[in-house]
N, CA, C and O atoms as a Tripos MOL2 file, in Angstrom:
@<TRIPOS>MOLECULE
protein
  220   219    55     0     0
PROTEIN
NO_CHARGES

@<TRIPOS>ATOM
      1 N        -213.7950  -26.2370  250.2790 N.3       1 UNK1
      2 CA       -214.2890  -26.9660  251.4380 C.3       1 UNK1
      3 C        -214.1970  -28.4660  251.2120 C.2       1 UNK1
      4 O        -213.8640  -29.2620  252.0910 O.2       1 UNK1
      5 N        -214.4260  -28.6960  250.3280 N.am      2 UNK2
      6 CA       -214.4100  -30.3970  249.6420 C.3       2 UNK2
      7 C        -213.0530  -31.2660  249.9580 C.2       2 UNK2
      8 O        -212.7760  -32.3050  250.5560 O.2       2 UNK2
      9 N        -212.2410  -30.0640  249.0800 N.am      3 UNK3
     10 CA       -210.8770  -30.1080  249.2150 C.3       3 UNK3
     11 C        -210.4600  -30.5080  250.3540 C.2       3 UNK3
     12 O        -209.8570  -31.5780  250.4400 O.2       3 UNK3
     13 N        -210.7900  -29.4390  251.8380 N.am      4 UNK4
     14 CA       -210.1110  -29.9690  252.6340 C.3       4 UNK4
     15 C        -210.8650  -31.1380  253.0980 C.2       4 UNK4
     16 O        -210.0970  -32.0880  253.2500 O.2       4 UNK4
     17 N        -212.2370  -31.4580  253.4150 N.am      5 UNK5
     18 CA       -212.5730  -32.1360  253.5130 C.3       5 UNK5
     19 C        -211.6050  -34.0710  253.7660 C.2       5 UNK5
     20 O        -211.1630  -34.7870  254.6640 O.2       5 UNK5
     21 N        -211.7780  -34.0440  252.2220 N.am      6 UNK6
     22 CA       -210.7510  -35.0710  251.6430 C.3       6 UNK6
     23 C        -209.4930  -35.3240  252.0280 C.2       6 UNK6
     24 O        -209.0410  -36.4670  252.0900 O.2       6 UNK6
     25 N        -208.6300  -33.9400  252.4060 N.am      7 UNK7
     26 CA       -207.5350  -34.2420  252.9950 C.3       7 UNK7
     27 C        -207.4840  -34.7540  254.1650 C.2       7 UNK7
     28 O        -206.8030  -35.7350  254.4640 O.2       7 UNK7
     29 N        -208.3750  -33.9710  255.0890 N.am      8 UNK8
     30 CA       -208.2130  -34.3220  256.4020 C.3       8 UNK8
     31 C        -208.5810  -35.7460  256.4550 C.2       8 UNK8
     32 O        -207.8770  -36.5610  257.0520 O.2       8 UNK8
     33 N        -209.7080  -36.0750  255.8220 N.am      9 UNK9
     34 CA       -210.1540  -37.7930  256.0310 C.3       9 UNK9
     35 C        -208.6550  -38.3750  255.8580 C.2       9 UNK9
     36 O        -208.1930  -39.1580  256.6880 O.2       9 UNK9
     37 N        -207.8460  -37.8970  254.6050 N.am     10 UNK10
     38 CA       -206.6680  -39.0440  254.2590 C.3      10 UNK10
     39 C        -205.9620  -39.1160  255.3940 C.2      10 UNK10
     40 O        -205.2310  -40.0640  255.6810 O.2      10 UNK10
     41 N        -206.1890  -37.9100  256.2380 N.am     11 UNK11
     42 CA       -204.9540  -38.0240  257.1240 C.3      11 UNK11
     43 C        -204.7880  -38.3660  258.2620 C.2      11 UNK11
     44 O        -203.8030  -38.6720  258.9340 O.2      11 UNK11
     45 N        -206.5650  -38.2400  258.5530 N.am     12 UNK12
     46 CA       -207.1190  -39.3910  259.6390 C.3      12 UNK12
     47 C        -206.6700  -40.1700  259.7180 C.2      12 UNK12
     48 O        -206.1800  -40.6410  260.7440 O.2      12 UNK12
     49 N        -206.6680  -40.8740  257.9890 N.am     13 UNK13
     50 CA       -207.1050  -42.2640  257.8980 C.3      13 UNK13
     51 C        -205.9740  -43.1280  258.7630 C.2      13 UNK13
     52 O        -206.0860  -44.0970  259.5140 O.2      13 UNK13
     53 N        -204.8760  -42.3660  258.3350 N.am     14 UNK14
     54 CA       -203.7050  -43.0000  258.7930 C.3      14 UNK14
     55 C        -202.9330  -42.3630  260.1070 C.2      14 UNK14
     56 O        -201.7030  -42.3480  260.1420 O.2      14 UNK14
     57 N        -203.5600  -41.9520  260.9500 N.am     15 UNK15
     58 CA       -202.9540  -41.7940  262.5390 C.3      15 UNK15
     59 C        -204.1650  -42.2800  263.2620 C.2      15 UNK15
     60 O        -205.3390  -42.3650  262.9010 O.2      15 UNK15
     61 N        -203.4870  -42.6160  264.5240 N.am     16 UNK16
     62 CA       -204.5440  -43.5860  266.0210 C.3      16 UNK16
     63 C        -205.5940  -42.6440  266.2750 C.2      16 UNK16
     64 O        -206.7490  -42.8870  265.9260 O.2      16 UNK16
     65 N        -205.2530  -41.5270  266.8910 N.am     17 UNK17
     66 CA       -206.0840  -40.3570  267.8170 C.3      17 UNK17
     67 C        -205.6110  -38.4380  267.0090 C.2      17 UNK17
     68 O        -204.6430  -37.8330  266.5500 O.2      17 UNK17
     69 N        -206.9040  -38.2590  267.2680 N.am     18 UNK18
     70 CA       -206.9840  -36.5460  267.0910 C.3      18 UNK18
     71 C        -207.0660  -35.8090  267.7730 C.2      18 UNK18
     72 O        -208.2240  -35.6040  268.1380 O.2      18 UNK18
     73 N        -206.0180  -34.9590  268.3840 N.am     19 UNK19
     74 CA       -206.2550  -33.9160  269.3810 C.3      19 UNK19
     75 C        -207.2950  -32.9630  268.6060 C.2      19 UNK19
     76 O        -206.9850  -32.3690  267.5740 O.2      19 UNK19
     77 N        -208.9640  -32.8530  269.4050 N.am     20 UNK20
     78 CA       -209.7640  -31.6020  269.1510 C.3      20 UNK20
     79 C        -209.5540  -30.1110  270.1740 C.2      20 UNK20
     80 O        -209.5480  -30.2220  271.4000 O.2      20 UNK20
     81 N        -209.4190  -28.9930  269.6120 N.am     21 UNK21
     82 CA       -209.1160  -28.0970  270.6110 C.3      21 UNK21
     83 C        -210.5840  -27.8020  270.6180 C.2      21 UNK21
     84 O        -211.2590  -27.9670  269.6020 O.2      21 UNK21
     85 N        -211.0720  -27.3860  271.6990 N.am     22 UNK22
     86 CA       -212.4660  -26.9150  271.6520 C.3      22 UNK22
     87 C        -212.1350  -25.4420  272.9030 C.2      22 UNK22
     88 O        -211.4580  -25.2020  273.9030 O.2      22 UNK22
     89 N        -213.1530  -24.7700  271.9790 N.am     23 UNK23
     90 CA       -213.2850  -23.1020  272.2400 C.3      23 UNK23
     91 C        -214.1600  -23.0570  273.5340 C.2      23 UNK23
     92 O        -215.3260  -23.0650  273.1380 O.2      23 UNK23
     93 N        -214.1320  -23.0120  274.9460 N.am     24 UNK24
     94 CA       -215.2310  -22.4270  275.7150 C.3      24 UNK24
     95 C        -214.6450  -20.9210  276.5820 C.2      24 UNK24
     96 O        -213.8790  -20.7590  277.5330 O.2      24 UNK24
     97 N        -215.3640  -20.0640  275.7880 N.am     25 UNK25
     98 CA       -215.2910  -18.3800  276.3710 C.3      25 UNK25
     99 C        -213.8620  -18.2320  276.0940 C.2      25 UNK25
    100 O        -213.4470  -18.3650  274.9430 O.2      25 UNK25
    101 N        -212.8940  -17.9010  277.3050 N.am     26 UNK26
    102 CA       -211.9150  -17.9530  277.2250 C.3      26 UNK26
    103 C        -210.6480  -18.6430  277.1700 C.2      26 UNK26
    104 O        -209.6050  -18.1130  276.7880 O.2      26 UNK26
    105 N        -210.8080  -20.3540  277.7280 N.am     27 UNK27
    106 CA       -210.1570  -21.3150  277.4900 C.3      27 UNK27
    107 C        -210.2870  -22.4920  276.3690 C.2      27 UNK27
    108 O        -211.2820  -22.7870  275.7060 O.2      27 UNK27
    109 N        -209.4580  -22.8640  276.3600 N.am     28 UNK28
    110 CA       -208.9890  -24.0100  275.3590 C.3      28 UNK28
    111 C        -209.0840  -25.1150  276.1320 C.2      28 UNK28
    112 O        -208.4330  -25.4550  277.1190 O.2      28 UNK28
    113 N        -209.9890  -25.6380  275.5500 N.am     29 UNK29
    114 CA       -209.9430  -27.2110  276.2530 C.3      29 UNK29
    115 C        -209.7150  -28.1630  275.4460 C.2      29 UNK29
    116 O        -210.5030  -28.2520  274.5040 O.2      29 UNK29
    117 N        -208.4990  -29.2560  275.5400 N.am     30 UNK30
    118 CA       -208.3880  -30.2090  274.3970 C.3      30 UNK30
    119 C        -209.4280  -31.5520  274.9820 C.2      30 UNK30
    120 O        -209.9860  -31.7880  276.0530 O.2      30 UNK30
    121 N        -209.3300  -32.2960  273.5640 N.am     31 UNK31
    122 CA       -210.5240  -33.3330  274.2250 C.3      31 UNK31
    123 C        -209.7300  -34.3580  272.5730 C.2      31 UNK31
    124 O        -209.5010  -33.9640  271.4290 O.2      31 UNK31
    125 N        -209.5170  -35.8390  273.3000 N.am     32 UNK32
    126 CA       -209.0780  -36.9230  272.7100 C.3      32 UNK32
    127 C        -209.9190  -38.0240  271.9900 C.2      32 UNK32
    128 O        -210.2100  -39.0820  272.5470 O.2      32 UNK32
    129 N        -210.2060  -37.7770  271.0000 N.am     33 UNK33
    130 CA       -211.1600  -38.7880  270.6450 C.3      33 UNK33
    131 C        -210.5610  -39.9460  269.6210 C.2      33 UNK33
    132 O        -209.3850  -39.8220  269.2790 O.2      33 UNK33
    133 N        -211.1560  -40.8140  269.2320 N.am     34 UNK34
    134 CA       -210.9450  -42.0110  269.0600 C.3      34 UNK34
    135 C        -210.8250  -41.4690  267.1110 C.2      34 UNK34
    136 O        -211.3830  -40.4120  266.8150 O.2      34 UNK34
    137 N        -210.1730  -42.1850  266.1030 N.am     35 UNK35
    138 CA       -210.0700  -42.0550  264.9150 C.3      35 UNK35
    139 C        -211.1840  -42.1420  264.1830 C.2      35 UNK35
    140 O        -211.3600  -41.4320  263.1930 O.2      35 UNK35
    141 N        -212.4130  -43.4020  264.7810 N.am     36 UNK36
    142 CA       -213.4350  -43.9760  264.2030 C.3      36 UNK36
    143 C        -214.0680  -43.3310  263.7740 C.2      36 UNK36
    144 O        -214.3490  -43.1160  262.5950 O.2      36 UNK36
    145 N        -214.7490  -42.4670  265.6650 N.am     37 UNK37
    146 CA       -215.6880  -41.3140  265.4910 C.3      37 UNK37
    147 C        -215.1700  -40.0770  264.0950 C.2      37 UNK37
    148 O        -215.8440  -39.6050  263.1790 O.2      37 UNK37
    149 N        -213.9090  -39.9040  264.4210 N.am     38 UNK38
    150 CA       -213.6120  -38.4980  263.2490 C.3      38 UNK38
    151 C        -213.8900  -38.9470  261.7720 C.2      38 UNK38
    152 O        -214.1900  -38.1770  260.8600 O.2      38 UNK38
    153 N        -213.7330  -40.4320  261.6600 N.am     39 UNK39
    154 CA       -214.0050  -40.8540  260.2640 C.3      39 UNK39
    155 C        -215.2320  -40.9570  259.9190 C.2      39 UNK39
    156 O        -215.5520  -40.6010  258.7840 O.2      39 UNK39
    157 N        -216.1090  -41.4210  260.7360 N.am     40 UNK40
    158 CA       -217.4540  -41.8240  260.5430 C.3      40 UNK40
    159 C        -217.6680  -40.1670  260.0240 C.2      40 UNK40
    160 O        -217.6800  -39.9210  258.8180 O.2      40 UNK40
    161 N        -217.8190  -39.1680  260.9600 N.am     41 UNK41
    162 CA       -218.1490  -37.6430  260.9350 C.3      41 UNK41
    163 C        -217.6620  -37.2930  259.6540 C.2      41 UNK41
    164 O        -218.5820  -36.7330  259.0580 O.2      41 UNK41
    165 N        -216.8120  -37.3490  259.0660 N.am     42 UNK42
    166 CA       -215.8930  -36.7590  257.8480 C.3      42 UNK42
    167 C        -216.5540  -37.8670  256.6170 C.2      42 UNK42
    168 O        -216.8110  -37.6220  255.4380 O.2      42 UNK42
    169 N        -216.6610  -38.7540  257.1530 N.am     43 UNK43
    170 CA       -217.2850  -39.5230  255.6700 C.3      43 UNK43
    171 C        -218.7730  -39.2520  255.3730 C.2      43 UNK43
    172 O        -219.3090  -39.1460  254.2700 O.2      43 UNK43
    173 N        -219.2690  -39.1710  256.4780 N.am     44 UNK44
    174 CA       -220.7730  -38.7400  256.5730 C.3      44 UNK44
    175 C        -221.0030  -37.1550  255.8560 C.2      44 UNK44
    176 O        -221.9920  -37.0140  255.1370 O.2      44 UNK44
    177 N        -220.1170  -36.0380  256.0600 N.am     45 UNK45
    178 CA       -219.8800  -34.8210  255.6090 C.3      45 UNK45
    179 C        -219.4250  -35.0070  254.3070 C.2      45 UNK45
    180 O        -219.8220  -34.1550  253.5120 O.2      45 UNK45
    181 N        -218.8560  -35.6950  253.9590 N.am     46 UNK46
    182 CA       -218.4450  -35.6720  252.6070 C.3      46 UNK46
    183 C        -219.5580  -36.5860  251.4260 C.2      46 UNK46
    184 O        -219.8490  -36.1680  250.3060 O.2      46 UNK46
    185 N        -220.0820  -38.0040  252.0890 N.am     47 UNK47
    186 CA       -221.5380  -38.2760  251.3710 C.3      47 UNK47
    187 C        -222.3620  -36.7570  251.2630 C.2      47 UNK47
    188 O        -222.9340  -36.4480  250.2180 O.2      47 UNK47
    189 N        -222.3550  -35.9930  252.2750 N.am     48 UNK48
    190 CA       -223.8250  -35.0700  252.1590 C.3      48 UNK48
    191 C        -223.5200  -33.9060  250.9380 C.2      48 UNK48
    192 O        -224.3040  -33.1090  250.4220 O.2      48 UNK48
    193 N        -221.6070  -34.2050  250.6100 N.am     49 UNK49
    194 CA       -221.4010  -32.9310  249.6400 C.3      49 UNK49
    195 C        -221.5520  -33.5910  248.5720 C.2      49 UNK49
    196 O        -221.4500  -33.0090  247.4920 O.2      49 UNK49
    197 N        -221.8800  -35.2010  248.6520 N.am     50 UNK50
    198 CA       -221.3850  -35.8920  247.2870 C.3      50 UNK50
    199 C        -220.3180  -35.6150  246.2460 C.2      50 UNK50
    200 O        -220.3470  -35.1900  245.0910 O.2      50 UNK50
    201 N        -219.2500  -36.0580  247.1780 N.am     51 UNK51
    202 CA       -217.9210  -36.0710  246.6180 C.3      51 UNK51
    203 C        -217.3400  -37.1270  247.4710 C.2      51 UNK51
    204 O        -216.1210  -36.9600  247.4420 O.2      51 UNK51
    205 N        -217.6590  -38.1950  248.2610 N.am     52 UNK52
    206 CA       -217.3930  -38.9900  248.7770 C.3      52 UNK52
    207 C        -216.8600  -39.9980  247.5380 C.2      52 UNK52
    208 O        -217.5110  -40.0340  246.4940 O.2      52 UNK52
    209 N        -215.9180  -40.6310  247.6660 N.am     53 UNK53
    210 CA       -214.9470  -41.6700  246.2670 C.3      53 UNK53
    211 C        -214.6790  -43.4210  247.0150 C.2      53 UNK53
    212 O        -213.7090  -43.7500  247.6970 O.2      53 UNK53
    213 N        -215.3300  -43.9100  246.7960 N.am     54 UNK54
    214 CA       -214.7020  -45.3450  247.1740 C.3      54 UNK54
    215 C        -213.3660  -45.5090  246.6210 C.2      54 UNK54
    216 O        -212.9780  -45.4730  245.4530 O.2      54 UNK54
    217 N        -212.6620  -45.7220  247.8670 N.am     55 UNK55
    218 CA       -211.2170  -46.1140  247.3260 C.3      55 UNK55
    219 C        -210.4240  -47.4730  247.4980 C.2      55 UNK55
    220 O        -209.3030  -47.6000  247.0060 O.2      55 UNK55
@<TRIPOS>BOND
     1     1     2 1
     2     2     3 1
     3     3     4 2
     4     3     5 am
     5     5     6 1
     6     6     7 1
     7     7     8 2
     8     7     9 am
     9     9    10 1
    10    10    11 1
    11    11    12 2
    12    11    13 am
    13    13    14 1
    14    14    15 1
    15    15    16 2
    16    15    17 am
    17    17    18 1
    18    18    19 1
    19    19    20 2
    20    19    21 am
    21    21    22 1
    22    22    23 1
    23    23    24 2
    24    23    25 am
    25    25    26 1
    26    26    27 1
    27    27    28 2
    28    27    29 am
    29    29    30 1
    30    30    31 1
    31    31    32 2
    32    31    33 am
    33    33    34 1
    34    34    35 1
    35    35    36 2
    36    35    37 am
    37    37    38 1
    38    38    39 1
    39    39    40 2
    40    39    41 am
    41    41    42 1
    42    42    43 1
    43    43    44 2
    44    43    45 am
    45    45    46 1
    46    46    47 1
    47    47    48 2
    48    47    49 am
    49    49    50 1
    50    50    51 1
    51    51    52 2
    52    51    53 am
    53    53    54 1
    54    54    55 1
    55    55    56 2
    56    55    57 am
    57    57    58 1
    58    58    59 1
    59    59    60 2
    60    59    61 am
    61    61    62 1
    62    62    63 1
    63    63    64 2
    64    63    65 am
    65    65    66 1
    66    66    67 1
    67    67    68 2
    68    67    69 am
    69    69    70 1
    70    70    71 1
    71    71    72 2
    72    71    73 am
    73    73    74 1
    74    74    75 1
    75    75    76 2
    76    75    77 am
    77    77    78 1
    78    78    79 1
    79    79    80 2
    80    79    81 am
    81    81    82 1
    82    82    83 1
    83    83    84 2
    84    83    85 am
    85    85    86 1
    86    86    87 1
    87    87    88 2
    88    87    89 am
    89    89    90 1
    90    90    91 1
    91    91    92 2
    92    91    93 am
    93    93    94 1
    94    94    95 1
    95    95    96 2
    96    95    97 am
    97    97    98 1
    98    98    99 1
    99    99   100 2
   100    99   101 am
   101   101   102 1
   102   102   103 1
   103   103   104 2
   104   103   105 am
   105   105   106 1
   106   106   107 1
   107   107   108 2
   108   107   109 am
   109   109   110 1
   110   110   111 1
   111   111   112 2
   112   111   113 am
   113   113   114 1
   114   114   115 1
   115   115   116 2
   116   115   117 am
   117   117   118 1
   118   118   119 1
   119   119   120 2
   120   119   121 am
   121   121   122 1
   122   122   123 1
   123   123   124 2
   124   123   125 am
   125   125   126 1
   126   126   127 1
   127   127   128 2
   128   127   129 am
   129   129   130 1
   130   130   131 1
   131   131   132 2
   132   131   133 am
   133   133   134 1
   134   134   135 1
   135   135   136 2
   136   135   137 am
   137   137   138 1
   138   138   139 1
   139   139   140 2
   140   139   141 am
   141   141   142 1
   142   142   143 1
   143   143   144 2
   144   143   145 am
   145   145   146 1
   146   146   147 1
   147   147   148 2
   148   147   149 am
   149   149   150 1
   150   150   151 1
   151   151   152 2
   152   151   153 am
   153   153   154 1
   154   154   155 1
   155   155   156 2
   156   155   157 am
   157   157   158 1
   158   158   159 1
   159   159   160 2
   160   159   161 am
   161   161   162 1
   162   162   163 1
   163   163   164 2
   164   163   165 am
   165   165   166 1
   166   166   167 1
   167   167   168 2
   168   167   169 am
   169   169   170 1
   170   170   171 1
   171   171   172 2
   172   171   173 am
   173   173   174 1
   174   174   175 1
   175   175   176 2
   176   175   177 am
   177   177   178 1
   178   178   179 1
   179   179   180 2
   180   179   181 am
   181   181   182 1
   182   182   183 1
   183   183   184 2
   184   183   185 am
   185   185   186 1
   186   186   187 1
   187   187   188 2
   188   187   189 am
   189   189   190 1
   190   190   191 1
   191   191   192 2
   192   191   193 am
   193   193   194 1
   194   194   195 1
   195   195   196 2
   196   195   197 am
   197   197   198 1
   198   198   199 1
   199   199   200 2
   200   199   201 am
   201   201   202 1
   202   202   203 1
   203   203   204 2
   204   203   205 am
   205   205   206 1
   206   206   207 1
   207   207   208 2
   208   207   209 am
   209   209   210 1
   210   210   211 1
   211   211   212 2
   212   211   213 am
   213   213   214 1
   214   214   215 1
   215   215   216 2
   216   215   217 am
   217   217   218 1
   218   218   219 1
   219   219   220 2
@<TRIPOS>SUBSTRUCTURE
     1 UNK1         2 RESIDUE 1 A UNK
     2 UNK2         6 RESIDUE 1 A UNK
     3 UNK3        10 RESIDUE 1 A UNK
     4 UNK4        14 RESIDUE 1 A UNK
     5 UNK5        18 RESIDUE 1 A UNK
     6 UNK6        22 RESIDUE 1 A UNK
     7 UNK7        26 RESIDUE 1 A UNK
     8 UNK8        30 RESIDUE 1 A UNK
     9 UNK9        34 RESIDUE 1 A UNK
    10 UNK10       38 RESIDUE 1 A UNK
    11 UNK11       42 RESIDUE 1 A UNK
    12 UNK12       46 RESIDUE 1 A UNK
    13 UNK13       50 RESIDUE 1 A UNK
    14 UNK14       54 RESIDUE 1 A UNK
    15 UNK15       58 RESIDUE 1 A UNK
    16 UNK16       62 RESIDUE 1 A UNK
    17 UNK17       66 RESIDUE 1 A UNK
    18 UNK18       70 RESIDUE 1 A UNK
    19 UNK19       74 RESIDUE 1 A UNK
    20 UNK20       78 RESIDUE 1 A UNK
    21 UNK21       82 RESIDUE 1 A UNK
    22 UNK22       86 RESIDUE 1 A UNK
    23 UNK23       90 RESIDUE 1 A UNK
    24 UNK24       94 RESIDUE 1 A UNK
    25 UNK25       98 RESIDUE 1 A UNK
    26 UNK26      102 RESIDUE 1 A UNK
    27 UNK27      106 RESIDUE 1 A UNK
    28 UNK28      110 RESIDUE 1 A UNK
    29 UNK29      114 RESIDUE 1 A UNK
    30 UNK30      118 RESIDUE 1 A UNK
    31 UNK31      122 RESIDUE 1 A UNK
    32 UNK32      126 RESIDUE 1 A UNK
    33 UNK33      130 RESIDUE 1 A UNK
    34 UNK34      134 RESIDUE 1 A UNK
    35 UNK35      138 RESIDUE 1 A UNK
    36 UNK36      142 RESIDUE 1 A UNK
    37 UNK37      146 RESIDUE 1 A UNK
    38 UNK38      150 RESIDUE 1 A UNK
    39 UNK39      154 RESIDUE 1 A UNK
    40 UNK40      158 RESIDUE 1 A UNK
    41 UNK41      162 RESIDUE 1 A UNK
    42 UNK42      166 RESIDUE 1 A UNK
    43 UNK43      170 RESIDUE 1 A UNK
    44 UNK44      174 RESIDUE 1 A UNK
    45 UNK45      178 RESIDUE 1 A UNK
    46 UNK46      182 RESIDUE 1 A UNK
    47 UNK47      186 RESIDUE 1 A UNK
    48 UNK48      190 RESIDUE 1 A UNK
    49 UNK49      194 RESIDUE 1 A UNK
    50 UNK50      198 RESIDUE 1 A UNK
    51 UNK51      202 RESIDUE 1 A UNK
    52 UNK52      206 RESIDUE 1 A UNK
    53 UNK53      210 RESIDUE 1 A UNK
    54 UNK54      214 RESIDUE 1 A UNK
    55 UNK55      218 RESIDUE 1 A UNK
């Protein structure tokens, strides 16, 4: 879990926007959010596993 964790942040780090697919019942709804928010979320998740690395 850490693992991916870490990756995904790297890979954030370096593209604009993240397509999220989100699950309701039977459709797929995509939803566009901004890089910031996904980083803030992923760095915050990764302080709470303490494996967060200043780089």
């Amino acid at each position: 879990m850490e693992e991916y964790l870490k990756l995904l942040l790297k890979e954030l780090s370096s593209s604009f926007n993240t397509r999220v697919e989100l699950k309701d019942d039977e459709k797929t709804v995509g939803l566009k959010i901004g890089r910031r928010e996904v980083l803030e979320f992923l760095e915050g998740k990764l302080e709470s596993l303490n494996v967060f690395e200043n780089t």
